[in-house]
N, C-alpha and C positions, 0 to 999 in steps of 0.2 A: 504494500500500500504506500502509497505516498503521502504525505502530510503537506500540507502547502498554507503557508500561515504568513500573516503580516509582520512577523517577528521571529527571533530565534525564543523558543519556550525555557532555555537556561541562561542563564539564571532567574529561577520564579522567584521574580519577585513583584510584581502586580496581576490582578486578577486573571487578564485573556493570559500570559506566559504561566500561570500556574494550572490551568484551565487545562491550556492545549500541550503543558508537559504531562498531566496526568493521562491524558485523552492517548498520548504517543505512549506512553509506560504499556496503560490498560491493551493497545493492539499488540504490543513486543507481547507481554505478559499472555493474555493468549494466544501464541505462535505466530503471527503475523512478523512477514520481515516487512520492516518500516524505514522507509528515506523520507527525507527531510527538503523542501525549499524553502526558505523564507528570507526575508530581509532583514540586512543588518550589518556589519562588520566585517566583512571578508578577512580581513588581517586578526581577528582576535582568535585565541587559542580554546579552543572549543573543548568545553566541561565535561569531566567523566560521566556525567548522566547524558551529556548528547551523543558521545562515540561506542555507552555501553547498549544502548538501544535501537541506536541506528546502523545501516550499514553505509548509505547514502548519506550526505550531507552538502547541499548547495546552499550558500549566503551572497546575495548580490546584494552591493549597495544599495541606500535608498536613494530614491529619483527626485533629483531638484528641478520645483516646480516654479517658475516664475510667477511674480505677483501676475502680468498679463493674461497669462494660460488662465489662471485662474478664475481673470474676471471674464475671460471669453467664456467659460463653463458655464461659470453664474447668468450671463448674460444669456449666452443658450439652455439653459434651464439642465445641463448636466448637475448632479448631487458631488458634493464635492467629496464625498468619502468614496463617491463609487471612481472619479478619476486619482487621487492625490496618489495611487501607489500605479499609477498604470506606467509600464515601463518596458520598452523592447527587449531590454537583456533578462528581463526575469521571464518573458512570455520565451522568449528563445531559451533558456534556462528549461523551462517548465517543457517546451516542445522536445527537445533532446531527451530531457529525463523519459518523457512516455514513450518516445520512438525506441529509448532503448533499453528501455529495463520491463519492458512487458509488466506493469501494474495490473491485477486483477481491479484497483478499485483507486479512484482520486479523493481526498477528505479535503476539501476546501474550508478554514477555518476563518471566516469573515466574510462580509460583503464588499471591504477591500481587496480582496486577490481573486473573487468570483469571475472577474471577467475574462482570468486565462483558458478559462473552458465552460464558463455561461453564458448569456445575454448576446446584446450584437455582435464581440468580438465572435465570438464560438460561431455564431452563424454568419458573419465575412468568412469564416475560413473555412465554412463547409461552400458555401458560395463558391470559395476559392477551390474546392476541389481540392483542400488540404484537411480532413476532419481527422480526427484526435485519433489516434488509434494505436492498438496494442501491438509491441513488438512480433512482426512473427503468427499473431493470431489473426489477424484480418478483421478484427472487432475493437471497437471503442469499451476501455475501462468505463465502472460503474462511479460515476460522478459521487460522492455527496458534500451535499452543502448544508451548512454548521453554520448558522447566524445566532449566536446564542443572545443579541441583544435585540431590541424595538430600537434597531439604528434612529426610526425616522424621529424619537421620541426623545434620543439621545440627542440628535442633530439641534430640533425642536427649542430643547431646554439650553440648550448652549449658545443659540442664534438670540431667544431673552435674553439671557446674564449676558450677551454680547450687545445688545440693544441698550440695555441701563447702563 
């Protein structure tokens, strides 16, 4: 299985990396072999709970977003949690890992990194005649997606306390 998360889950220490380190332990712990993408640190020295459950491990830096890009999202009514992490080297990251490690299944942990294989992106690149699929098997992994928040609720209350 793959994990694919807007963070590295070590070091837990706030809620979604403690979350989605337990979420990766609990698939190791029932036999599942489990790789890892997420964002973050390329250069940091990666913790004995990430190298003793994983066998995979990719970190691509996070994607600098310009104030402009921004206000063009906003302006075009894009949510800004669903662009802030969109970024070519994590979709080419995430594309390589499915070509070549035959994942029976993808765990998408956010509504941030959903769009490596949800929504418009996933259907441009079926469009494209390039859809998601398994090493070798000639079928696309079994997606899931893990929004463990009411993002819109979150966004909601933050755009208030940003308005006072």
């Amino acid at each position: 299985m793959l994990v694919v998360a807007p963070q590295l889950p070590w070091p837990s220490t706030q809620g979604t990396a403690l979350r989605n380190a337990r979420l990766a332990q609990a698939l190791f712990d029932a036999g599942a072999r489990v790789d890892l993408l997420a964002f973050g640190d390329p250069s940091l020295r990666l913790v004995p709970e990430v190298t003793g459950i994983t066998d995979v491990v990719q970190v691509v830096p996070l994607p600098r977003r310009h104030v402009v890009r921004r206000l063009v999202d906003l302006v075009g009514g894009a949510p800004d949690l669903a662009t802030r992490l969109r970024s070519s080297a994590f979709q080419g990251a995430f594309d390589r890992m499915v070509r070549d490690h035959g994942y029976d299944a993808v765990h998408l942990e956010g509504f941030e990194v959903a769009h490596v294989a949800l929504g418009p992106d996933a259907l441009f690149r079926t469009a494209r005649r390039d859809p998601l699929v398994v090493a070798g098997s000639g079928r696309p992994p079994v997606v899931v997606f893990d929004d463990h928040n009411a993002e819109f609720m979150l966004q909601s209350s933050a755009s208030m306390l940003d308005r006072r």
